[in-house]
N, C-alpha and C positions, 0 to 999 in steps of 0.2 A: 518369314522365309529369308535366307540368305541370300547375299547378292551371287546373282551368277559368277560362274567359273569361266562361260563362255558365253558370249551373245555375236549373234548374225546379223546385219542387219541388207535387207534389201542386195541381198547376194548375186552378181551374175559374170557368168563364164560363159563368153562366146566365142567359137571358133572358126574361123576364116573357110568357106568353101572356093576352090580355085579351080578354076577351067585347064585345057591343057596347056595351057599357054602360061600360065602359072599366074592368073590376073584375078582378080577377088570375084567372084560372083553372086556373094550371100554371106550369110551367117549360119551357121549351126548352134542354134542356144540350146546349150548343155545345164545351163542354171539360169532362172530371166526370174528376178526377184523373189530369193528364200532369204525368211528372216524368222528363227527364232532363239533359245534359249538355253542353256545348260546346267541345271544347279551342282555345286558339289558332290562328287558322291552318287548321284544320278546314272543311272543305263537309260540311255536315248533311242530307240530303235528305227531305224533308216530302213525304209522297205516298198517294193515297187519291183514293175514286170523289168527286165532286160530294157538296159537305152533308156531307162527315166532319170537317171543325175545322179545315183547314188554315189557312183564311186567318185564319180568326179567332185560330188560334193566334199567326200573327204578328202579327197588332194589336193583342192582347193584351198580346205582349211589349212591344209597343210604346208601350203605353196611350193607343191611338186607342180600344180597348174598355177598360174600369176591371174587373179581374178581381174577379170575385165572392169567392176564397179561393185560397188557396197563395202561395207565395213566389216573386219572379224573381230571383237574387242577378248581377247585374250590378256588378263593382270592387266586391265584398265589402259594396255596398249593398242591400238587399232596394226593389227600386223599384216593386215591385205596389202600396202604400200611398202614396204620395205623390202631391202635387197637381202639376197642369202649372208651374205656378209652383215648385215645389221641387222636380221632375225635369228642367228644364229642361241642367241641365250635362251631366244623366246622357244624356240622352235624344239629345242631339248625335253624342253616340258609340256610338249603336245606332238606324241609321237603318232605311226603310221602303223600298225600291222598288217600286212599285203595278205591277197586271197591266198597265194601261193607260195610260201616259206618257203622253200625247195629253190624256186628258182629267185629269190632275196639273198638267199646264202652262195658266197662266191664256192665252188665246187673245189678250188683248189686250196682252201684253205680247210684247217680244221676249225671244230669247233670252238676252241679256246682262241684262236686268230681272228675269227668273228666276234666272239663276245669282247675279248679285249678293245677292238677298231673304236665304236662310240666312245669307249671313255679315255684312248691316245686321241680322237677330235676333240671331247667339248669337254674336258677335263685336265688339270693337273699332276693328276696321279702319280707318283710312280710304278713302276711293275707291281711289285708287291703287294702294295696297297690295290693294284687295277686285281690282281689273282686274288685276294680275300673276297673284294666283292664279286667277281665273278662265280666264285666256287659257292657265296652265300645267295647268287640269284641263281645259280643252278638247283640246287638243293629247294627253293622255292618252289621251282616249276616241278620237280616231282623225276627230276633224273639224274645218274649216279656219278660221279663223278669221273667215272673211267669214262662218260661220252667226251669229256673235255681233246681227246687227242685222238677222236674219229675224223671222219671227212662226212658231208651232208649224204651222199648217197649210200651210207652205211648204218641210216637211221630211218624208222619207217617215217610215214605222213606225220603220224599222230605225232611222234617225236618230235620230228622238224617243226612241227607248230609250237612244242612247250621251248623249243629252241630261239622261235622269233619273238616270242614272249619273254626270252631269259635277256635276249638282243635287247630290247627296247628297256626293259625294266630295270639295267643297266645304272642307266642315267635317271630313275627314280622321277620318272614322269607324273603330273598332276590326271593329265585327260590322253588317252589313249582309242585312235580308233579303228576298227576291227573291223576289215574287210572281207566279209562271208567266212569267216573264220573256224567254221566247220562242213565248209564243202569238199566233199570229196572221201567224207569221213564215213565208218562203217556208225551206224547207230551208238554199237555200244560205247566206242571210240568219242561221238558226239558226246554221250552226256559225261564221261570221263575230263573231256575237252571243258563242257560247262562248267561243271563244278569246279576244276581249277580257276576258272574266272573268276567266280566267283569268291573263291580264296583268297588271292592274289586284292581282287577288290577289298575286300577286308583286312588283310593284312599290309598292303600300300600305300590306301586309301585314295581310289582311283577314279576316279568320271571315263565313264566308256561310252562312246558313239557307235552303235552297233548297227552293223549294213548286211543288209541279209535279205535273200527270198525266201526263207522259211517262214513262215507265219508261226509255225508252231514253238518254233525255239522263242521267238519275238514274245509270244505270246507268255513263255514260261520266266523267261531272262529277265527281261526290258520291265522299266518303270512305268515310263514314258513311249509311245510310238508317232512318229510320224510316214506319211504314207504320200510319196511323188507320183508324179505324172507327168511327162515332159518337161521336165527341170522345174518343177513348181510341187511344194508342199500342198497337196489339195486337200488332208484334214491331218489334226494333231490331237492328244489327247493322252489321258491315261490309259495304259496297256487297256484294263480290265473295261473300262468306257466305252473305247472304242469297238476291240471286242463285243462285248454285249449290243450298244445300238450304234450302230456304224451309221454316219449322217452321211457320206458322200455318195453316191451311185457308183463311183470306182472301186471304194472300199469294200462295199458290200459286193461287189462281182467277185473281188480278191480270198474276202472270207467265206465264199460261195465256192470257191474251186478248192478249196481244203480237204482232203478224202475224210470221211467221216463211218465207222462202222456202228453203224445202230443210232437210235433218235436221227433228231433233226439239225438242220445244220439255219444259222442265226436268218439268213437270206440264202432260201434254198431254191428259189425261184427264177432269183436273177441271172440272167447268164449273159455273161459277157462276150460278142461278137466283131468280126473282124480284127483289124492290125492296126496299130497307133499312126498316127498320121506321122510323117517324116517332120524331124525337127529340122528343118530347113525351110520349110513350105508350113508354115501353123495356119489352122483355121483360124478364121475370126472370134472373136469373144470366147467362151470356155472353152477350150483345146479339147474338152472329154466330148461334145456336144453329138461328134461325128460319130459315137457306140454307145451313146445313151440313149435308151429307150424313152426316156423321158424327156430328150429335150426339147425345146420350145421355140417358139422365135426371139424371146431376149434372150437366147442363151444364146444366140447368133451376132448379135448386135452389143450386148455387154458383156466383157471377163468377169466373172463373181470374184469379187474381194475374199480373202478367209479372214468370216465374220466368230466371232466365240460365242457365238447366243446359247451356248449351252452348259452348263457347270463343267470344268475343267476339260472341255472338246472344243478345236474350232472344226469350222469344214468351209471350202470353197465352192460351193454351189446355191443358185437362187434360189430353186426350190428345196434343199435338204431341209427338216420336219424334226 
């Protein structure tokens, strides 16, 4: 195996809660130790209910949030410490795709004034040179060259997505990560959406962090998945693994709420109740403890590690089997 593209270690992003007096009165942990791994080339899938880290995870990596502690080793450089001014080289080749393109794209410019922008920042270019390659990452994404002198709101959804793709791809990025990237999208529109990812990954050769509450896209896309819970990775594994025998009690509620027509669904039993505890106020020891049916009194008194005791899966729970 090749050395990672990316690695995490021990990741956390806390956010200051303040009273009205504007005086600290807590923490909000948005991420309280994630650590794992990225190989080359790799689709990672980030997936979890509303408020578990996902996205802050990518902004994090991306230092649109400044990580409170842990390391990001991006080219053997640790870039969680550094200022935008001195990540800027780094930062070029680990881009961001937002959920919502539309509102990424300044409204008053056209699209050729957008794509140009990245490469008048972290580039030399001249004009000329900046329009060759724009005109050759438009043509990538699958649109014609007459959008070059539109304005955003005179292209549909689907468009304005192969548009923030054309933005980023720009600067010929190594990892690239994809913030629900087909929300909001008609089906057919989705798998249109996919397969250009999947192009684009082959023809750029790309590592993608993909954050999503589709299970099913996660399921078809992704290599790899990992699966949060209040800012904590609580299993990881290969897509099809985890899928198949889910070890956490979280997971399997997740792959239990999938709509299914005909057969059986992998945990059709388990159903997941109530609302996640506020990250502000966390339960003692495993954070799930308070909607799992299973849990126990050491699950009250210890946090489970994510142990790997399984061929290419970990999960964080004492009793997971």
């Amino acid at each position: 195996m090749s050395a990672p593209i990316l690695e995490v270690e021990n990741l956390r992003k806390y956010f200051p809660v303040r009273n009205l007096w504007k005086r600290r009165v807590g923490w909000l942990r948005a991420l309280d130790d994630v650590s794992f791994t990225v190989q080359p080339g790799e689709i990672l899938g980030i997936v979890g209910e509303s408020g578990c880290g996902k996205s802050t995870l990518g902004k994090t990596l991306m230092g649109i949030h400044t990580a409170t502690q842990g390391r990001i080793l991006f080219q053997d450089q640790d870039i969680a410490p550094l200022k935008p001014h001195q990540s800027r080289k780094f930062r070029q080749h680990l881009q961001y795709c937002y959920q919502d393109p539309g509102a990424s794209l300044d409204p008053r410019w056209t699209i050729r004034a957008s794509l140009h922008e990245p490469l008048i920042v972290h580039t030399d270019l001249d004009e000329a040179a900046r329009e060759e390659r724009v005109r050759e990452i438009l043509a990538a994404v699958g649109l014609p060259l007459t959008h070059l002198d539109l304005y955003p709101h005179e292209i549909s959804g689907g468009q304005q997505r192969r548009v923030g793709l054309a933005r980023i791809l720009t600067l010929k990025p190594s990892v690239v990560i994809l913030d629900e990237p087909t929300s909001g999208l008609d089906v057919s529109v989705q798998a249109t959406i996919l397969k250009l990812f999947l192009s684009l990954q082959q023809q750029f050769g790309l590592t993608y962090l993909f954050v999503s509450h589709d299970l099913s896209v996660v399921r078809l896309i992704c290599d790899r998945v990992a699966v949060m819970y209040l800012g904590r990775i609580v299993e990881i594994g290969e897509t099809a693994q985890v899928f198949a025998t889910p070890r956490h009690p979280y997971t399997q509620s997740l792959l239990a709420a999938i709509p299914k027509i005909g057969g059986a669904r992998v945990t059709d039993t388990f159903a997941l109740e109530g609302e996640p505890p506020s990250p502000t106020n966390l339960p003692s020891g495993c954070r799930f403890r308070t909607r799992c049916p299973r849990a126990q009194a050491l699950c009250a008194e210890q946090d489970p590690a994510l142990r790997a005791d399984w061929p290419n899966q970990a999960a964080a729970c004492h009793f997971a089997e």
